[in-house]
N, C-alpha and C positions, 0 to 999 in steps of 0.2 A: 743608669749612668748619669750621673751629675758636672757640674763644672763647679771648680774651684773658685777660689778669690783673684788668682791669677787669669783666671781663661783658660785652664787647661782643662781637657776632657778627665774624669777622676773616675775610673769603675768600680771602687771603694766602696762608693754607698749605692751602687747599682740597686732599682728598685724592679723585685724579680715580680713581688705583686702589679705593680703598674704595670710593667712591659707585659706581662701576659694578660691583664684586663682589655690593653690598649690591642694587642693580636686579638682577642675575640671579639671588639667590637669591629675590627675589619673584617674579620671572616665573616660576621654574623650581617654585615652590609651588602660584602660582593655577593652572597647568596642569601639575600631577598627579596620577596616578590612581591610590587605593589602591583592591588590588584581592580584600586578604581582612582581616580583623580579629579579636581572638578576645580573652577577658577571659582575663586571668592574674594572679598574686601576686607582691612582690618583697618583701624584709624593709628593714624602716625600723626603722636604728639610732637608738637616743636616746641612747645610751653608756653607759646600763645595762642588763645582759642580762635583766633581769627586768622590763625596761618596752618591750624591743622587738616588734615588732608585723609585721602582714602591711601591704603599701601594695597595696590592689587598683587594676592598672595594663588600657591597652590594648595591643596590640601591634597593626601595621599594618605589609603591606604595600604598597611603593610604587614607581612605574613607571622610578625612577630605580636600581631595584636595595637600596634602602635597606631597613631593617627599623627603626620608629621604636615609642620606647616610650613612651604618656603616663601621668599622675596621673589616675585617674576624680576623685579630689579636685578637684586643677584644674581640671579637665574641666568639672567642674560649676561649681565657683567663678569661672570664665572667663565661661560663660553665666551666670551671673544677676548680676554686676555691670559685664556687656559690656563687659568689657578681653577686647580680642582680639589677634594671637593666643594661642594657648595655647604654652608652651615646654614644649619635650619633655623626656623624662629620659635617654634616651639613641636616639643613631641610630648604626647603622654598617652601612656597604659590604658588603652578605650575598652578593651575586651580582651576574654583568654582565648587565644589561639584568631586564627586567622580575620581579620576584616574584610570582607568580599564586597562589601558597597556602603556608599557615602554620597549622601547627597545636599546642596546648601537652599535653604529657603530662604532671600532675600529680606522677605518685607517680615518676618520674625527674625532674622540674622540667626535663625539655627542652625547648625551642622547635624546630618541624623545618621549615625552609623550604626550599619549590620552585621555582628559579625556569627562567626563558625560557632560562638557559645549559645545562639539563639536570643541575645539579648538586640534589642532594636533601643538606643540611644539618643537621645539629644542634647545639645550642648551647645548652649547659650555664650554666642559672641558678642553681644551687645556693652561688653564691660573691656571686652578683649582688647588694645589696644598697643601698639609701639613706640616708644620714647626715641625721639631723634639728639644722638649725639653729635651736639653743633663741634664739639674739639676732635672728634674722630669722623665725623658726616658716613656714621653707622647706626643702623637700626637696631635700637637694644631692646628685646621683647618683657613687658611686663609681666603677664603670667599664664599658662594655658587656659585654654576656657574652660568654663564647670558646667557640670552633667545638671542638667536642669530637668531633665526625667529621664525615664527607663520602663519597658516594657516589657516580660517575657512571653514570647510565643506559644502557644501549645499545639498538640501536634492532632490533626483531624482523619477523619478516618476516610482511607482514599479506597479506589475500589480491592487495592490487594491486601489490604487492612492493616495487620503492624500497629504492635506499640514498641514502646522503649525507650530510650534517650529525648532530651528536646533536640527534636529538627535545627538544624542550622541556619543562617537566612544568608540564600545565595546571592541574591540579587534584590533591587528597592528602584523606586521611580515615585514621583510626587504630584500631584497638580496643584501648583503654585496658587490656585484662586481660591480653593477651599482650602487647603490647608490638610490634604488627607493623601498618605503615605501608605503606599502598595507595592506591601514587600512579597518575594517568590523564596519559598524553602523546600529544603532536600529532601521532606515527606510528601514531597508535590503538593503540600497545601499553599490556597491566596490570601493573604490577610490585608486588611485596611484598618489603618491608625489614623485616627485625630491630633495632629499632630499642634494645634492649638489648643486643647486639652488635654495637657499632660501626659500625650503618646495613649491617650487608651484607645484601645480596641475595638472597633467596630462589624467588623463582621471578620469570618475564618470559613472558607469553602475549600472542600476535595476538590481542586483543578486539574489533576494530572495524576499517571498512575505512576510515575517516576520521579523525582528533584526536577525541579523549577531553575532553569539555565538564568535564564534573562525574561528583562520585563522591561515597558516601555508606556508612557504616558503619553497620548494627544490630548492637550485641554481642553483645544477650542470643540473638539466631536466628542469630546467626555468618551472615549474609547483607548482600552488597555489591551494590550499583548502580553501574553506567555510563553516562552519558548522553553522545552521538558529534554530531559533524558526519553522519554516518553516518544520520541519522533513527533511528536503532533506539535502545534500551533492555536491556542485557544485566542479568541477574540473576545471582548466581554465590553458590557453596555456599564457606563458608570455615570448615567445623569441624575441617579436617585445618589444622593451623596450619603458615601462610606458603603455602596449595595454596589457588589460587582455582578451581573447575571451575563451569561456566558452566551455568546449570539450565534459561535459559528466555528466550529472547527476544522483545522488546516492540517495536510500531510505533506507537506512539503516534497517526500522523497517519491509518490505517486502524483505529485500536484491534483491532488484532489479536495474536495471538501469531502467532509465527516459529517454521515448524519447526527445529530443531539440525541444523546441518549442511548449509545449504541456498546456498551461496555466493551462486549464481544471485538468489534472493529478496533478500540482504542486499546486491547493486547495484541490486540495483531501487528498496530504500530511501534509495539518495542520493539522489533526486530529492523526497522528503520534506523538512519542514523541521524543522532540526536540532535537537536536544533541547539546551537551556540550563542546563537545572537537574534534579537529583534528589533526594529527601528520603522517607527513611523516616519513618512515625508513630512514636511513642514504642514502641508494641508489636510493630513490624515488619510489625505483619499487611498494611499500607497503603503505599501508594508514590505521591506528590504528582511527577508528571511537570511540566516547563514545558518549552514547544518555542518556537520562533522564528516560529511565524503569530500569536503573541500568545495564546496559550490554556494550560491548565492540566486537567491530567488527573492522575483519580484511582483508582487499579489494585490489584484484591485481588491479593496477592503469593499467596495459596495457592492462589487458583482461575483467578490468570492469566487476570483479564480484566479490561474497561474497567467501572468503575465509574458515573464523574461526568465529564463536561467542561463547561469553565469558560472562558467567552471573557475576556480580557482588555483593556483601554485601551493596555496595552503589553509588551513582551517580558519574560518572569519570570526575572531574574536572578541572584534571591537567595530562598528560604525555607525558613521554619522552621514546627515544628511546636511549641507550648507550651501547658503544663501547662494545661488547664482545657479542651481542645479548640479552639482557635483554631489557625489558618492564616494565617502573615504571610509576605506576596507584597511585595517591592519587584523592579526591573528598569530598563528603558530611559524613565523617566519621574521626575520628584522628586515620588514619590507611592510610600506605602506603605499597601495593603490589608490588610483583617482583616476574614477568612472565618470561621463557625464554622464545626466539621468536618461536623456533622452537619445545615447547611443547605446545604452548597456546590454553589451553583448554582440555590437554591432563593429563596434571598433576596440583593439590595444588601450590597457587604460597608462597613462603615465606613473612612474615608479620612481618610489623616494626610502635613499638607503638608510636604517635606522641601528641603533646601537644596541637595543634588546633582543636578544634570540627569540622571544618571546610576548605579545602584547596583551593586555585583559583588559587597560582602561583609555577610555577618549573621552576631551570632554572639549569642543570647541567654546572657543570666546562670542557671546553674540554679538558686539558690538565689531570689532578688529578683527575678527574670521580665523586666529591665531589658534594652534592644534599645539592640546598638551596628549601627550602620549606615558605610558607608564606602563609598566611590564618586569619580566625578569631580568633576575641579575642585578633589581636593588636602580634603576635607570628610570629618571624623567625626562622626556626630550620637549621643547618646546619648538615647534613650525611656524612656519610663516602663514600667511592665506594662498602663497604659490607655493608652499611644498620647502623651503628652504631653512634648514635648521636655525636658530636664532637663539636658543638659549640649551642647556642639557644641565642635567647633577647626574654625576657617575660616584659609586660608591668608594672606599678609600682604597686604593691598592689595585685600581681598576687596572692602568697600564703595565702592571709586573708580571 
C-alpha cells in the first residue's frame, strides 16, 4: 500500500512482495535466539581527527548465523523513550547455521566467532568504524568488518570413538596475553588456536566422552575449564602456550574428583546430569560449576573439592563473577539471581525480572559493572551494576 500525491492511502499498487518479506523478517526476529554477547569499541567519525571517539557497541550472536552489532547509546535511548525496536549498526552472514560463541580481543580488535558449521572465525575491526551525522546527530555505519582468517576444526577421536560430520564449536574462551583461543565442541574434543597467526591450530585433544557445554579461561593461573554433556568437569594446566594437559577431574553431581585415566569412571558420569556452565573467580582459586538438575556448585580449584551447592529455580545458563564479590546466575527462566560469594547458599539471593524466557549469554563491562544479557526470543537486555534495567532491544512485533 502506497500514498498518492494527494496523501491518500492508495491499495492500487499494494507491494504483496514487500509486505511479505517485511512479515518474515518479523517472525524471523521474535523467534531468535542470541546465544552469546560481549561489549566491544568501534571509532565514530565526526570528520575531524581530533574530535573522533570510541562508540561502545554490543556484539551478538544469533541462531540465523548472523553476527549483529548495536549502539549501547541506543540501546539505552531505545529503552527510556520506548521506541522499539532498536536498529543495528551492522549484521552479516558469519556462519551457516547457528553461532554459539564470540568473543573480542582488544589489543588485536578481533571479533572470533564459533559457530554450529565448525568454522572458528575472525574479523578484523581495526578498519571498522561509524560516521557521525552532525544534520541528524545519528550514527551511520560504514561497513561490516572482514573475515581476516578462518579455521576449520577436525574432529578427534574421544574414548566412544565416532566419525562423521565436522563437530560443531559450542562454546570458545581466550587469554588475552598470548593471544590463543580455546574452543569446546560437540565431539567432546579441546582445541587451541593462535589467534595471532592466522587462527591456526595448535593442539586438538579428546577432553570429554560427550559435546563440550562451556569453557572458561583464568589468565593470570594459565588454567581452563570444561564443562561436557559428559557430567564431568575437566581442569587443564595451560602455561606451556597452545598445550592444554588435563590436571584433574570433577563430578560435580557426586562432588567428587575423578581419578586421571579412569575411562571406565568417565562412562559412568554419563548418567549424571550434564554441566551447563563454568566460571572461574577473579582469582582462579574458585570454580562456580552449573549442571542441568538445576543447582550450582562451588569447587576449591587447589584442593579439588566440593565447597558449596546451591539449589536453583532453574537451569544456570549463564554466570559471571563481578568485582565486589557477587555471583550473577541467569539460565532457563526470565530471571536473573545475585548471590554474594561469601554467603552462597547461606542466605536468599536478590532477583531481577527479565524479558527473555530464556538466557545463554552474559558478558559484564569491566570498567562500569553494567550486565548485557541475551537469550530467547531474539531479546538483549542491558543492567545496571545494581540489577536495574537501563537499556533492552526487543524484536519487531514483540508487544502484539
Amino acid at each position: 500500500m502506497t500514498k498518492s500525491d494527494q496523501g491518500q492511502w492508495d491499495c492500487r499498487h499494494f507491494d504483496t512482495t514487500a509486505y511479505r518479506e517485511q512479515i518474515m523478517k518479523e517472525r524471523t526476529e521474535r523467534h531468535a535466539t542470541f546465544f552469546s554477547v560481549v561489549f566491544l569499541q568501534v571509532y565514530r567519525v565526526h570528520g575531524i581527527p581530533e574530535e573522533d571517539t570510541k562508540l561502545e557497541c554490543a556484539a551478538a550472536t544469533c541462531s540465523s548465523g548472523k553476527i549483529r552489532l548495536f549502539s549501547i547509546q541506543e540501546l539505552m535511548m531505545c529503552w527510556a523513550t520506548k521506541k522499539r525496536p532498536s536498529s543495528e549498526l551492522f549484521s552479516w552472514q558469519a556462519h551457516v547455521g547457528a553461532v554459539y560463541s564470540l568473543l573480542f580481543l582488544p589489543s588485536e580488535r578481533v571479533l572470533v566467532s564459533g559457530g554450529d558449521d565448525g568454522w572458528l572465525r575472525g574479523w578484523q575491526l581495526t578498519d571498522v568504524h561509524v560516521d557521525r551525522n552532525v544534520q541528524s546527530s545519528q550514527n551511520v555505519p560504514s561497513h561490516a568488518p572482514q573475515l581476516l582468517w578462518e579455521t576449520k576444526i577436525v574432529r578427534v577421536d574421544t574414548l566412544l570413538g565416532g566419525t562423521g560430520l565436522t563437530p560443531g564449536i559450542n562454546c570458545a574462551a581466550a587469554n588475552p596475553q598470548s593471544q590463543v583461543v580455546y574452543i569446546g565442541a560437540s565431539d567432546g574434543g579441546v582445541h587451541t588456536f593462535d589467534a595471532s597467526s592466522g587462527g591456526a591450530l595448535m593442539h586438538s585433544l579428546p577432553g570429554h566422552v560427550a559435546g563440550v557445554l562451556s569453557i572458561d579461561m583464568e589468565p593470570s593461573s594459565c588454567s581452563l575449564a570444561t564443562g561436557s554433556e559428559d557430567g564431568t568437569v575437566r581442569v587443564w594446566d595451560c602455561r606451556i602456550r597452545g598445550v592444554a594437559e588435563c590436571v584433574s577431574v570433577l563430578n560435580p553431581w557426586d562432588g567428587v574428583e575423578l581419578p586421571l585415566q579412569n575411562p571406565a569412571l568417565y562412562l559412568q558420569s554419563v548418567k549424571s546430569p550434564y554441566v551447563s556452565v563454568v566460571r572461574f573467580a577473579s582469582d582462579g582459586a574458585w570454580l562456580l560449576v552449573g549442571t542441568g538438575n538445576s543447582a550450582l556448585t562451588l569447587w576449591s580449584v587447589t584442593l579439588k573439592a566440593l565447597a558449596k551447592q546451591q539449589a536453583l529455580p532453574f537451569v544456570p545458563q549463564a554466570v559471571s563473577m563481578i568485582t565486589g564479590g557477587e555471583i550473577l546466575v541467569a539460565g532457563s527462566a526470565s530471571q536473573l539471581l545475585r548471590y554474594r560469594f561469601s554467603s552462597l547458599s547461606d542466605e536468599a539471593p536478590s532477583k531481577h525480572a527479565l524479558a527473555s524466557a530464556s538466557v545463554y549469554g552474559m558478558d559484564v563491562h569491566p570498567i562500569t559493572g553494567t550486565t548485557l544479557l541475551c537469550g530467547a526470543g531474539g531479546v538483549i537486555e542491558l543492567l545496571s551494576s545494581y540489577g536495574t534495567r537501563i537499556g533492552a532491544i526487543f524484536p519487531t512485533g514483540f508487544d502484539d
